[in-house]
Structure formats: structure tokens, C-alpha cells
NUZASE-354602 format. One record per residue (C-alpha): x, y, z. Coordinates in nm, 4 decimals, always signed. Each point is the difference from the previous one (the first is absolute). Example, Ala and Ser with C-alpha at 12.3 -4.5 7.8 and 13.67 -1.06 7.14 Angstrom:
+----------+----------+----------+
:        X :        Y :        Z :
+----------+----------+----------+
:  +1.2300 :  -0.4500 :  +0.7800 :
:  +0.1370 :  +0.3440 :  -0.0660 :
+----------+----------+----------+
//
This chain:
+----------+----------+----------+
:        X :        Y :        Z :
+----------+----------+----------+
:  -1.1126 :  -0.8833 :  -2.2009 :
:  -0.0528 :  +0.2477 :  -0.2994 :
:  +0.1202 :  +0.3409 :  +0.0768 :
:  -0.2498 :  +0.2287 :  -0.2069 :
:  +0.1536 :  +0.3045 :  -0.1898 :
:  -0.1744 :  +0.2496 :  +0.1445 :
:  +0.1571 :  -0.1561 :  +0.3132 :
:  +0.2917 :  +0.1265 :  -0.1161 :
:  -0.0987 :  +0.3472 :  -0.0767 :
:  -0.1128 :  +0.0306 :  +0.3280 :
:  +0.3652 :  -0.0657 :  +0.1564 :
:  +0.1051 :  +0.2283 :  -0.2431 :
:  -0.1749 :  +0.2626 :  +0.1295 :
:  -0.0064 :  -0.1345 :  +0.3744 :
:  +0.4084 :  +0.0700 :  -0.0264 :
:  +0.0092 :  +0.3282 :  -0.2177 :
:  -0.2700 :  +0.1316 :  +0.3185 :
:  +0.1679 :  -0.1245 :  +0.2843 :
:  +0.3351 :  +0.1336 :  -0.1208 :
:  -0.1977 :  +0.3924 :  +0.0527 :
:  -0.2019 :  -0.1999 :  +0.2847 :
:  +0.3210 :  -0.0660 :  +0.2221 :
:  +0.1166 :  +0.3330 :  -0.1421 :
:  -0.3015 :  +0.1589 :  +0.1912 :
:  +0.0248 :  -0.1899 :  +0.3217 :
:  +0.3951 :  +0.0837 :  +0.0100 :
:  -0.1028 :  +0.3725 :  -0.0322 :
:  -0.2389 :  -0.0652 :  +0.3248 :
:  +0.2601 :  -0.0873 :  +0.2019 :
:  -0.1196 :  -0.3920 :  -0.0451 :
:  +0.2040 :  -0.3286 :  -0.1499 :
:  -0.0358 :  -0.0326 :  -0.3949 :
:  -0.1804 :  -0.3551 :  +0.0459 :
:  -0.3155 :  +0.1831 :  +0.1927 :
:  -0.0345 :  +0.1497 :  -0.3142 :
:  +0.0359 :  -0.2925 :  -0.2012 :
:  -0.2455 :  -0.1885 :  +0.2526 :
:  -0.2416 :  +0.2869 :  -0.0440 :
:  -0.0789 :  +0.0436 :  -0.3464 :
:  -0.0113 :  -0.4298 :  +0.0259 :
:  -0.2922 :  +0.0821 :  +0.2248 :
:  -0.1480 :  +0.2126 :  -0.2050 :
:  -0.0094 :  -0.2202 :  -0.3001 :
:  -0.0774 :  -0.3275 :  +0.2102 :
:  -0.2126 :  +0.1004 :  +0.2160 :
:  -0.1727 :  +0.2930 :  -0.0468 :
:  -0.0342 :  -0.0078 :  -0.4206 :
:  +0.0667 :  -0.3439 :  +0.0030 :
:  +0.2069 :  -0.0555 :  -0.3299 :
:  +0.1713 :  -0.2734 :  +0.1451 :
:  -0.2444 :  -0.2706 :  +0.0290 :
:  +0.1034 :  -0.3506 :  +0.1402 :
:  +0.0570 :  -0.1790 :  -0.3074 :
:  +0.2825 :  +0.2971 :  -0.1145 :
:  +0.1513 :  -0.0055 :  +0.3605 :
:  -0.0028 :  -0.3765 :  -0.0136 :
:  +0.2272 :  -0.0035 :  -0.3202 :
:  +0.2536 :  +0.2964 :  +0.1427 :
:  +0.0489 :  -0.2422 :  +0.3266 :
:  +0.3233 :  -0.0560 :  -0.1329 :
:  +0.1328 :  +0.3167 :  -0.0385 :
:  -0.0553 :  +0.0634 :  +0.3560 :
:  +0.1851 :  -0.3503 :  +0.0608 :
:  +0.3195 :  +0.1262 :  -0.1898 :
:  -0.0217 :  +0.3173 :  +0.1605 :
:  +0.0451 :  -0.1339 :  +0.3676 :
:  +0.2867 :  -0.2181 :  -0.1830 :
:  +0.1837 :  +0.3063 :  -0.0487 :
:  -0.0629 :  +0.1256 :  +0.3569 :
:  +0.1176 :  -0.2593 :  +0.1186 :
:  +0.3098 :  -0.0468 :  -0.1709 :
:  +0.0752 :  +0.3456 :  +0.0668 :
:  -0.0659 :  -0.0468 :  +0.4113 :
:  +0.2441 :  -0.3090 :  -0.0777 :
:  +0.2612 :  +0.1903 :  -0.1688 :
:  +0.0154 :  +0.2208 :  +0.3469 :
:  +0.0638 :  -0.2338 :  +0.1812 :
:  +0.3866 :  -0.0075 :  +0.0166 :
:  +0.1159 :  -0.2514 :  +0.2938 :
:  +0.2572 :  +0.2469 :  +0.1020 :
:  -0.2272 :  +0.2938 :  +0.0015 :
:  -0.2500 :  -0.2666 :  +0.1997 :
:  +0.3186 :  -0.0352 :  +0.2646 :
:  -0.0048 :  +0.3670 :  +0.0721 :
:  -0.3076 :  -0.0254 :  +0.1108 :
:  +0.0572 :  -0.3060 :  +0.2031 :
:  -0.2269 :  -0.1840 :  +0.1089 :
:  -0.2529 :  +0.1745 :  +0.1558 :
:  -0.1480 :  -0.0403 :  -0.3753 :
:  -0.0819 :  -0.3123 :  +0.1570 :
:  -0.1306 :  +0.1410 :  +0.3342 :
:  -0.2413 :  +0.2751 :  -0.2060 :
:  -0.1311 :  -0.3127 :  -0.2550 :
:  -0.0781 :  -0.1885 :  +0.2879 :
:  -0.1524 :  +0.1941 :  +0.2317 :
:  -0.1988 :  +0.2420 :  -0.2776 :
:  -0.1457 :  -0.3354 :  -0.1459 :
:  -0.0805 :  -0.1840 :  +0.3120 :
:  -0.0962 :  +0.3160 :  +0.2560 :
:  -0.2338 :  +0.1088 :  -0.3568 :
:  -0.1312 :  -0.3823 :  +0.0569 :
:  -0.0558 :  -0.0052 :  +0.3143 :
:  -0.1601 :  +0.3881 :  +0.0496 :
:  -0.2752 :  -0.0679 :  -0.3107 :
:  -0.1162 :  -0.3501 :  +0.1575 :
:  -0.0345 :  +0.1447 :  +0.3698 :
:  -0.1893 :  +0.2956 :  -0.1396 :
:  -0.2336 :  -0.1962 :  -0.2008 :
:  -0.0225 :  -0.3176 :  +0.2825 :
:  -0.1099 :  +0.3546 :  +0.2097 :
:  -0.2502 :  +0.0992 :  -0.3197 :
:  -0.1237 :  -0.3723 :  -0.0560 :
:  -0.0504 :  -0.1091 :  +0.3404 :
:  +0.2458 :  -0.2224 :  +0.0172 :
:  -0.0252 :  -0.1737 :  -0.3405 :
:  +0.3254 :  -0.1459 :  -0.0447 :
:  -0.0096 :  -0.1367 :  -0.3378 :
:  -0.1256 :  +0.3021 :  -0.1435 :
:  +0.2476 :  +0.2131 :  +0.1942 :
:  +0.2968 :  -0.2096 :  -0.0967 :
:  -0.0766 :  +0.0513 :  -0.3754 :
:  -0.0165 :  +0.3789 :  +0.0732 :
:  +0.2892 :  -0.0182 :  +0.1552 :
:  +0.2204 :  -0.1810 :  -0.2612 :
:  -0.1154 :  +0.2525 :  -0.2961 :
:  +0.1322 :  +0.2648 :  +0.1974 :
:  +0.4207 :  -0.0114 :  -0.0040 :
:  -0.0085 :  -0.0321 :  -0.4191 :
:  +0.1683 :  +0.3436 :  -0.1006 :
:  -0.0894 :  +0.0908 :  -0.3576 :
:  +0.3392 :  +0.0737 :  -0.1570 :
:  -0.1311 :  +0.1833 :  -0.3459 :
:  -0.0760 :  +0.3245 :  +0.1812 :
:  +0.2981 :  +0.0409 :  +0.2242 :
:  +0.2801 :  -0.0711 :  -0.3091 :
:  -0.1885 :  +0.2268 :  -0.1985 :
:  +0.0362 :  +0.3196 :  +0.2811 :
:  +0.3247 :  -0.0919 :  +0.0211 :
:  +0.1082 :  -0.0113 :  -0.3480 :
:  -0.2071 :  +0.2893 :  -0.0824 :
:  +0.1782 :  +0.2700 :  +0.3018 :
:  +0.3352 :  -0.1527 :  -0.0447 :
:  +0.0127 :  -0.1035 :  +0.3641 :
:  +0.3797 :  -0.1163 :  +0.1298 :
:  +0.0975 :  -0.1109 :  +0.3364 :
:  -0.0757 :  -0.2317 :  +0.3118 :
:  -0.3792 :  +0.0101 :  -0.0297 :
:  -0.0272 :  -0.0337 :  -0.3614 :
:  +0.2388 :  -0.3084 :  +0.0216 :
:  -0.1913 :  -0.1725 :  +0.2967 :
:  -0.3513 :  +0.0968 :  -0.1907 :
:  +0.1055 :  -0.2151 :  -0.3083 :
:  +0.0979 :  -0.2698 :  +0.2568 :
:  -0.2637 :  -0.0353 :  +0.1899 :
:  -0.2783 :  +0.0368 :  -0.3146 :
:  +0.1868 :  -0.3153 :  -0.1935 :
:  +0.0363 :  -0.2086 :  +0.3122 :
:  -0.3406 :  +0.0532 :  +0.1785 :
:  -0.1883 :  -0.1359 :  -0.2824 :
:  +0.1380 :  -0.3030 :  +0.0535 :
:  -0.0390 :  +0.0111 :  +0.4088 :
:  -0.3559 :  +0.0634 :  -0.1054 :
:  -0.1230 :  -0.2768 :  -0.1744 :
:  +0.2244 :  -0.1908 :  +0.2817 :
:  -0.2184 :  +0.1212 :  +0.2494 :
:  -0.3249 :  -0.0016 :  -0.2073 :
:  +0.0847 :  -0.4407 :  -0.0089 :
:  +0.0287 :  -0.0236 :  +0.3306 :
:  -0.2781 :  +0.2026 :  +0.0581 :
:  -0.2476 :  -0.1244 :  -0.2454 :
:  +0.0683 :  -0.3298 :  +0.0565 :
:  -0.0307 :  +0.0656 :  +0.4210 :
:  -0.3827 :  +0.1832 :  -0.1576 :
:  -0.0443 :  -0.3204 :  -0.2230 :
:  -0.0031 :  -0.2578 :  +0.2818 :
:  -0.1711 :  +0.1990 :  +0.2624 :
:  -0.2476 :  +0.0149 :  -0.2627 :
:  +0.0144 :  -0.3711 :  -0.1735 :
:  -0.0557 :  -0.1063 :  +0.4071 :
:  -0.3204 :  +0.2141 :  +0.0249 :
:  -0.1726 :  -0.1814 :  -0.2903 :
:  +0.1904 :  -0.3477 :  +0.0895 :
:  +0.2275 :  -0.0052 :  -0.3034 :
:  +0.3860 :  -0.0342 :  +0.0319 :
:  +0.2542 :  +0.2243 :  -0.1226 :
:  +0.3582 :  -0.1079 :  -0.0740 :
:  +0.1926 :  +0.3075 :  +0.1847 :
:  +0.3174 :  -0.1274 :  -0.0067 :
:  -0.0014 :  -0.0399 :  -0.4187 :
:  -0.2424 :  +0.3686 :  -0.0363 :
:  +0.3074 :  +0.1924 :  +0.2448 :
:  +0.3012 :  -0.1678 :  -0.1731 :
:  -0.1086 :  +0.0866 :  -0.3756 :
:  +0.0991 :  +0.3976 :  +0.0147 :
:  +0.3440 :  -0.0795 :  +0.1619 :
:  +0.0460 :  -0.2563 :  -0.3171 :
:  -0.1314 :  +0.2851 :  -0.2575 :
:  +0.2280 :  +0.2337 :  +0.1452 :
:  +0.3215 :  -0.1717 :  +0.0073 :
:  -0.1245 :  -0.1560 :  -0.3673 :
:  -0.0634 :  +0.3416 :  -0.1291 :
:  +0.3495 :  +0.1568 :  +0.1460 :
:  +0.2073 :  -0.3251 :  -0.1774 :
:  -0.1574 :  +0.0525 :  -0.3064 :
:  +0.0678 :  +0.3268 :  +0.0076 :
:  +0.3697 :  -0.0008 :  +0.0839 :
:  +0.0093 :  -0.2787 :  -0.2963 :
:  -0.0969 :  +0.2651 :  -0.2276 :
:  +0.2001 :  +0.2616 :  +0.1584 :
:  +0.3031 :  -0.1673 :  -0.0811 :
:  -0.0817 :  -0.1091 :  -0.3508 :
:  -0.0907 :  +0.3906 :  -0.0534 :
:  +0.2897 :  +0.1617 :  +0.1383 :
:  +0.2404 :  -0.2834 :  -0.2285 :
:  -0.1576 :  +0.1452 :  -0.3020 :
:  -0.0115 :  +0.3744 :  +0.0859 :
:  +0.3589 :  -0.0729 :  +0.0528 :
:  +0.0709 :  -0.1107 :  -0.3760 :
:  -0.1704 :  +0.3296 :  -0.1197 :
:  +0.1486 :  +0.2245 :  -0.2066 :
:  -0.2097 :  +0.2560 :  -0.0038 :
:  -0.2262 :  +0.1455 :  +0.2994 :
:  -0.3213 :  +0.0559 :  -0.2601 :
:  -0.0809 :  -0.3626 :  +0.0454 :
:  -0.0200 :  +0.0600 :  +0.3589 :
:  -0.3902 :  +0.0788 :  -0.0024 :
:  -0.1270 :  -0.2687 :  -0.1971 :
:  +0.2232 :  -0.2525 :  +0.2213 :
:  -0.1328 :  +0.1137 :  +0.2793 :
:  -0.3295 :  -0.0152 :  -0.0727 :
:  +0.0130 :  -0.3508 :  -0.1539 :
:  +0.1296 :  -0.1023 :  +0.2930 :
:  -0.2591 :  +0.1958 :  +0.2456 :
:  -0.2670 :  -0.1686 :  -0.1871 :
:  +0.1665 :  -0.3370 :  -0.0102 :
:  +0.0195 :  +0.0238 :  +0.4098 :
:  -0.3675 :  +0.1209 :  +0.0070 :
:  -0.1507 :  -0.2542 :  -0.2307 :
:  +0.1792 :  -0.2551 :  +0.1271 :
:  -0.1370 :  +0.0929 :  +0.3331 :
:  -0.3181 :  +0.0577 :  -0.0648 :
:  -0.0149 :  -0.4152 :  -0.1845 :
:  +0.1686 :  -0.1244 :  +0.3019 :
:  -0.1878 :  +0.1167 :  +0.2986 :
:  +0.3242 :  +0.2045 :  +0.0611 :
:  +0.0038 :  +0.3544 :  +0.1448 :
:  +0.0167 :  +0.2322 :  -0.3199 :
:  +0.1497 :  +0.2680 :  +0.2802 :
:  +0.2909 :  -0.1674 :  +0.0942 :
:  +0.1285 :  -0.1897 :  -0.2688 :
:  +0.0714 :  +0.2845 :  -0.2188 :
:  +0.1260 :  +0.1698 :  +0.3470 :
:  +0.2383 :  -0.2655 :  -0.0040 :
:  +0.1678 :  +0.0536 :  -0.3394 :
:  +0.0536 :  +0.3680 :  +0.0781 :
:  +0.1468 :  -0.1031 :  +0.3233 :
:  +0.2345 :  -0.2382 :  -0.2203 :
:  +0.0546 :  +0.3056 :  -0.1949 :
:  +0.1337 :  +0.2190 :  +0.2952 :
:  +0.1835 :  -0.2385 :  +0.1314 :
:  +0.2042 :  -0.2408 :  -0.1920 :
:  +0.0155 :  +0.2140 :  -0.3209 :
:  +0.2388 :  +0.2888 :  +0.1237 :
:  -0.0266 :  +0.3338 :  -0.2372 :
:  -0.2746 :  -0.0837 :  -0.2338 :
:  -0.2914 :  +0.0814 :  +0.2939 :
:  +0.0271 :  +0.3421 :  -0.1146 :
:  -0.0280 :  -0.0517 :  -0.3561 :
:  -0.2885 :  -0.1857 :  +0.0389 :
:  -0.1329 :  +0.2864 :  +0.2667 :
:  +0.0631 :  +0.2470 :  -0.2876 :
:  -0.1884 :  -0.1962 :  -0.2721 :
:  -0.2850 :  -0.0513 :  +0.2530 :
:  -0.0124 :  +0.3714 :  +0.0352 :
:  -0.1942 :  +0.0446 :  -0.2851 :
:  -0.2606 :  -0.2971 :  +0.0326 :
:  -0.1007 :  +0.0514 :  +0.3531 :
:  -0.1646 :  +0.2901 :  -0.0501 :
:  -0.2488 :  -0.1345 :  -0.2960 :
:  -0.0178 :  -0.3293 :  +0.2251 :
:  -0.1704 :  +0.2035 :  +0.3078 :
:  -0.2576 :  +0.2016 :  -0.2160 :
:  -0.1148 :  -0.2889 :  -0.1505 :
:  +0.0067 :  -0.1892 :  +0.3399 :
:  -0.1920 :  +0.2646 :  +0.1960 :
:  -0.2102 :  +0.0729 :  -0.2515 :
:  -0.1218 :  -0.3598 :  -0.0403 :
:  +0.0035 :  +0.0061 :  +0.4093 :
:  -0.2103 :  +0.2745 :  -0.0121 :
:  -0.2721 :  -0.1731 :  -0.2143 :
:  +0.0064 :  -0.2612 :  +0.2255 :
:  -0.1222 :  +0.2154 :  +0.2819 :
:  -0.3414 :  -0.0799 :  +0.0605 :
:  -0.1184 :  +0.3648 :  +0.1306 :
:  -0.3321 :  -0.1942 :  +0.0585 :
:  +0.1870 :  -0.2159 :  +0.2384 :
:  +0.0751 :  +0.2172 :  +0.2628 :
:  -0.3622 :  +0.0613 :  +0.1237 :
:  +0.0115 :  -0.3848 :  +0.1278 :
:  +0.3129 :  +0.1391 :  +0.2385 :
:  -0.1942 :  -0.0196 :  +0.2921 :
:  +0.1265 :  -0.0466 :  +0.3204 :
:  +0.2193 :  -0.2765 :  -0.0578 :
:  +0.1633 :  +0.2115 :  -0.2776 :
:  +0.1027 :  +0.2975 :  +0.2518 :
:  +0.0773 :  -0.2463 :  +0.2316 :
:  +0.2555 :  -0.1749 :  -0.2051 :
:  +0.1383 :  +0.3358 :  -0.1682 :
:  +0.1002 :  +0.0882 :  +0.3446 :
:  +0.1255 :  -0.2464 :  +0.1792 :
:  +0.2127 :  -0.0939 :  -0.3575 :
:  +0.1251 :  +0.3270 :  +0.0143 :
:  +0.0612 :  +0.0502 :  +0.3890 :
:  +0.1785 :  -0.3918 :  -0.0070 :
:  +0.2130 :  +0.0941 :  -0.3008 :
:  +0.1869 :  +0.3357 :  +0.1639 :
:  -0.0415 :  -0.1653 :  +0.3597 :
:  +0.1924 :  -0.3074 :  -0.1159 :
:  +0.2387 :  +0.1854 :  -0.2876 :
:  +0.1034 :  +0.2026 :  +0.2761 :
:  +0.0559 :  -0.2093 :  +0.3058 :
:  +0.1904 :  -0.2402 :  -0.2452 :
:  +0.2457 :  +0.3023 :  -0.0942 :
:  +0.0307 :  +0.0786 :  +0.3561 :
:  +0.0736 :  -0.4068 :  +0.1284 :
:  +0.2229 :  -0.0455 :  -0.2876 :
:  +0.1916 :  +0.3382 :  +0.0841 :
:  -0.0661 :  +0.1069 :  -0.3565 :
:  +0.0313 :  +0.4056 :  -0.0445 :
:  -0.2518 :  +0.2460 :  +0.1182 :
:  -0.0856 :  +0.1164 :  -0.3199 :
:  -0.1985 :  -0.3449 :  -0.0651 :
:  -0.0937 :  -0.0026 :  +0.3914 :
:  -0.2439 :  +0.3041 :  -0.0991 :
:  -0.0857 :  -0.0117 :  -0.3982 :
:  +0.0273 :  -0.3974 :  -0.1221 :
:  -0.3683 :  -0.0701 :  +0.1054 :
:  -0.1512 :  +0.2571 :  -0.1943 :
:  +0.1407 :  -0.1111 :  -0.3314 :
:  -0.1144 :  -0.3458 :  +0.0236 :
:  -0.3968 :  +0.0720 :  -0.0214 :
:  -0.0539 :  -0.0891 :  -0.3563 :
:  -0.2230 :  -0.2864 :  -0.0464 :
:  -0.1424 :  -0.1922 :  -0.2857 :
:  +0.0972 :  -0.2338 :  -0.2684 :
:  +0.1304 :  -0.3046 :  +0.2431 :
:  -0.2654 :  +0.0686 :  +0.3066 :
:  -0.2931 :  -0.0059 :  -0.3049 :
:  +0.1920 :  -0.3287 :  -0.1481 :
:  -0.0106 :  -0.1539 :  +0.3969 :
:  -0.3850 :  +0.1005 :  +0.0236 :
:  -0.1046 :  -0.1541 :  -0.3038 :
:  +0.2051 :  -0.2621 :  +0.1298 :
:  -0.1606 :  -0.0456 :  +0.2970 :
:  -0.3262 :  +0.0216 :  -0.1712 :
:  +0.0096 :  -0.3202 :  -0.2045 :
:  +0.1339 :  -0.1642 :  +0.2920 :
:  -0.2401 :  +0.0743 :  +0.2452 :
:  -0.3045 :  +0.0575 :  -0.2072 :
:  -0.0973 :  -0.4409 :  +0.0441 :
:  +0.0875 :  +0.0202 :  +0.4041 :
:  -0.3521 :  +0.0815 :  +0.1433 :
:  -0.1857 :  +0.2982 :  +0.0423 :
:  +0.2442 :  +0.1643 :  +0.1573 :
:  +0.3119 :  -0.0532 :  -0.2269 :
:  -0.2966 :  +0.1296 :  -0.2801 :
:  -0.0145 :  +0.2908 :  +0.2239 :
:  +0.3702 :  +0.0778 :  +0.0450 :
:  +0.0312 :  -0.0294 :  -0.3525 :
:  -0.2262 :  +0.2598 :  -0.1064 :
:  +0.0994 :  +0.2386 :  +0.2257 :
:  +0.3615 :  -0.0622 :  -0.0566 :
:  -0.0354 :  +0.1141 :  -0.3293 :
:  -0.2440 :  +0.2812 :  +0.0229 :
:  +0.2313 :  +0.1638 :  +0.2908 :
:  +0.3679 :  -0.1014 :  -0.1729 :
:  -0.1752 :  +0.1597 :  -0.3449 :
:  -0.1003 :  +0.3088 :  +0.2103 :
:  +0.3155 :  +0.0957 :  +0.2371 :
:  +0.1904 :  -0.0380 :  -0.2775 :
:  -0.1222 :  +0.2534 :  -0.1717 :
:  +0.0962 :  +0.2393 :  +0.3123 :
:  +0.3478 :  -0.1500 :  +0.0497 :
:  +0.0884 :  +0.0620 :  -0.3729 :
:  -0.0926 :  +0.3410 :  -0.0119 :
:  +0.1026 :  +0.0625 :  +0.3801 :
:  +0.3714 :  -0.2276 :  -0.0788 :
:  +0.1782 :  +0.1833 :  -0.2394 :
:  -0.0685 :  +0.3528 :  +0.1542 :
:  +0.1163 :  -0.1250 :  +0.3486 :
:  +0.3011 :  -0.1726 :  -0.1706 :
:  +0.0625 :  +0.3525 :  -0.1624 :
:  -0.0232 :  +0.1603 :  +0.3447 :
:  +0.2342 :  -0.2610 :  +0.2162 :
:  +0.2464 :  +0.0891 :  -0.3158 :
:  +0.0048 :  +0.3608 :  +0.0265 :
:  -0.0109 :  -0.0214 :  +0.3946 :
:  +0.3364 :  -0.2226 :  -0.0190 :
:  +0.1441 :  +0.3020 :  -0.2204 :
:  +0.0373 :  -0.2616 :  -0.2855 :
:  -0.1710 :  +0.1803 :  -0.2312 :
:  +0.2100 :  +0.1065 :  -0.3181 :
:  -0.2012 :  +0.1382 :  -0.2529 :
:  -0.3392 :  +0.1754 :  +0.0804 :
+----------+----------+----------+
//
């Protein structure tokens, strides 16, 4: 991989403009990162400046980036601020991941006539929340209080529910398949793996957690905060990516460590952070935003709306009858839902996914995984633009707005 230098003009000038770019958007009443996402438009798709090859060798920026929004969405979650909100956080995870589930692969069974492994892949993409977009509103407004807390939450855990799911699922959609063309699928071995990457990519985390908060300890001074914590982001994330892990959760895990068996220094690190996060989101939504295949979203189709709506209409269904069966306040009843729209990053990992897998089972796992693609490319598109504005709006409807 040979990053070219005028590759690195070109982020240069991608973060001098969307500095002015999120500047713009802020002025319109609209998050910083749709401005950031914007101008990556512009110079991916429309004057194409960013060909493959260039976005190819920045993957990795975009890798770290997530690192640090995850380890932030770690770092708030404190166990005893988790108790306060009992355990309906349980109730809403459950039920917004499983009613999301269940309301995507009825609507497309409905769509499909009745084609069940093709509706249970549908299905599974649906619950994955992207977290990027949500952190980013948040951080941006300032937003304090019940919602906020729950919104962190239920972005870092859902992921993980997700890809649960999305085993089950596929492998359900592998063997209805592998029986139509008289192959055999092991379901058992396909359903079991997430669990095992999940519970791998939490120990490994903690691991480092621990290790990280024993040296932040022995500091002496809080200017070698930054460079800590990014070693150790990219540690978790590399070491994720080489294992199979999940490179979402295992640096959530070390900032959970951090929170919660290091005492006083959360907030020095939170300070430190202050100062990163903000370069960490242009270049993350900007790179996001050359990603956006424009082109894509003519291939919507039905299947596209279909999906965008009966995501959207299973995510506040479920978020809110979850708040209301685990008793949680009303304030997450009525606005929880709409900040957990975001999609992209995980549900385009799971179709791509899906699309190696099923590409070999017949002519209709070919099928599904076309379309998987072409439609997961296409909504998400909507549901990053659409994501962070509704986030914005649940935030500001919750009165937990601080600075506008």
C-alpha cells in the first residue's frame, strides 16, 4: 500500500474545507458532520478526486477513527450511571433490536412473496445502529441528561446484538438455501461464531483496558495523555481487525475499563480527548462522505423504500415499547427511536458479508447477494444523511441541548 503525496495534499485540503464546511452546515441549523459528509461528496463523487486506489490507502484512517468513537461511547458507560437507568436498558436493546428484526423481515416476506431466505437477510441488516453519527451530534451540542446517557448505551451495545442476530439469521438464510440446491450447511458452527467474536473482542478489550489505565496511572504529566490513548485505540483496532474481532467493541471495552475501575482520571482523559475528537469526525465524515455512492441510490427501488421504512418504523416501535415494558422514563418512551436511525459502516460490513457467503449457494443466494449490496449501499446513503439530523432533533426535543 503506497500512499501517494498528492494523497496527502488532498487530506490537507479535505480538513482545512470541512472545518468552513461544518462551519456552514452549523450556520443552517444542521450537525457539523453533514457538512463534512458534503464537501466528501463533492470531491468523491461528483469531481471525483478520490479515486479507489487513494480511498483504498486512507481505509485506515477511517478504522482509527471509529476506534476513537468507540472508546469514547465506552468511556460513558459508567456502571453506576447504567444503574440509574436500570434495566429497562435491557428492555429498549432487546426489544429495538429484535421488534427492528422482526418488522424488516415481515415487510419484505410481504414484498418478496414469501421468500424467506431473502427476507431473513433483510431482516438481520436492519437492528445495526451506526454509532459515528450519533456521538458526533452529541459531542458537537453538548447534550447532558437521561437520553443522551441511554443514546450512548444503546449505540455501543446494539452493534453487538446486531451481528448476534445477523448469525442466527444468516445462517437460518444459509441452510434454507444450501437445502434448495442439496448442499449442507453447518448452522450450529455459522450461529455460534458471532457470540465467540463478541465475547473474544470484549476480553481483549478489558485486557487492554487494564494494562492502559496501570500506565496512565504512573503519569506524571497529562500531555502524554493523547498519544497513550491513541496507541492504545489503535492497538485495540488493529488487533481486532487481525483477529476477526469486533474493532467496535474492543476499544469500547477499554474505555469502559477506563470509567470504571480507574476512579478520577476518566476526566482527564475526557479533557485530552476534547481536542482530538473534533479532527477525528471531519476526517471520518469526510472519508464517509466519499464513500457515498450518489450513483447508488437510483438502484433503491422498491426494496430500498421498503426497508427504509419498516427499519425506521421497527426501530421507534421497538425503542419505545421497550422504554415503556421496562418502566424506563417518558422522555425515552417518546424520543429514543428517533436517534437510533443512523446506518452504515457495520450493516455495509454484514452485506459484503453476506455477499461472499452466499454468492456459491445457487441462483438465488447469487441473487440475494447482489441485491443485498446494491440496496444496503443505497439506504445507507439516506440513513446517514437522515441519522444525525433526527438524532439532533430527539436531542433538542428531550431539552438536552446545551449549546446551539
Amino acid at each position: 500500500m503506497h500512499i501517494h503525496h498528492s494523497t496527502i495534499l488532498l487530506v490537507g485540503i479535505a480538513v482545512s474545507l470541512g472545518l468552513y464546511a461544518g462551519k456552514t452546515a452549523r450556520k443552517a441549523g444542521m450537525p457539523s458532520l453533514l457538512g463534512y459528509m458534503l464537501l466528501g461528496i463533492i470531491m468523491g463523487s461528483f469531481l471525483n478526486i478520490f479515486t479507489d486506489d487513494v480511498l483504498m490507502s486512507l481505509s485506515f484512517i477511517t478504522d482509527i477513527a471509529l476506534g476513537f468513537v468507540a472508546f469514547t461511547i465506552g468511556s460513558e458507560l459508567n456502571i453506576k450511571a447504567l444503574g440509574k437507568l436500570g434495566k429497562g436498558i435491557v428492555y429498549i436493546l432487546v426489544f429495538e433490536t429484535m421488534i427492528t428484526f422482526i418488522v424488516v423481515t415481515a415487510a419484505v416476506l410481504l414484498l418478496t412473496g414469501g421468500d424467506w431466505p431473502f427476507a431473513l437477510i433483510f431482516g438481520a441488516m436492519a437492528p445495526a445502529t451506526a454509532p459515528a453519527g450519533t456521538v458526533a451530534v452529541i459531542q458537537e451540542y453538548k447534550a447532558r441528561g437521561t437520553l443522551t446517557q441511554t443514546l450512548y448505551a444503546v449505540v455501543g451495545f446494539d452493534d453487538g446484538i446486531a451481528v448476534l442476530i445477523f448469525g442466527f439469521a444468516a445462517a437460518a438464510s444459509e441452510s434454507l438455501l444450501a437445502t434448495e440446491i442439496g448442499a449442507s450447511a453447518g448452522i450450529l458452527q455459522t450461529a455460534l461464531e458471532p457470540l465467540l467474536e463478541i465475547i473474544a473482542s470484549i476480553i481483549s478489550g478489558l485486557a487492554l483496558g487494564f494494562i492502559y489505565i496501570k500506565l496512565l496511572s504512573s503519569m506524571r504529566r497529562n500531555d502524554d495523555i493523547p498519544a497513550l490513548t491513541f496507541g492504545f485505540v489503535c492497538i485495540a483496532v488493529g488487533l481486532a481487525l487481525s483477529l476477526g474481532f469486533s474493532p467496535i467493541l474492543t476499544p469500547m471495552a477499554i474505555g469502559f475499563a477506563l470509567t470504571n475501575f480507574s476512579g478520577r482520571m476518566t476526566s482527564t482523559v475526557a479533557g485530552s480527548l476534547k481536542t482530538m475528537m473534533p479532527l477525528v469526525f471531519i476526517l471520518f465524515f469526510f472519508l464517509a462522505g466519499t464513500h457515498l455512492e450518489l450513483s447508488s441510490l437510483h438502484s433503491l427501488g422498491l426494496l430500498g423504500i421498503v426497508y427504509i421504512l419498516s427499519r425506521t418504523v421497527g426501530k421507534i416501535v421497538g425503542a419505545g415499547l421497550g422504554a415503556r415494558v421496562g418502566n424506563s422514563p417518558p422522555v425515552l418512551r417518546k424520543y429514543l427511536g428517533i436517534g437510533l436511525l443512523s446506518q452504515a459502516g457495520v450493516a455495509i460490513g454484514l452485506a459484503i458479508a453476506t455477499a461472499s457467503h452466499f454468492a456459491h449457494l445457487g441462483r438465488h443466494g447469487a441473487s440475494i447477494a447482489t441485491k443485498v449490496i446494491t440496496t444496503i449501499a443505497a439506504t445507507s446513503v439516506i440513513f446517514e444523511i437522515v441519522g444525525p439530523v433526527a438524532a439532533k432533533m430527539a436531542l433538542r426535543k428531550a431539552g438536552e441541548i446545551q449549546s446551539d
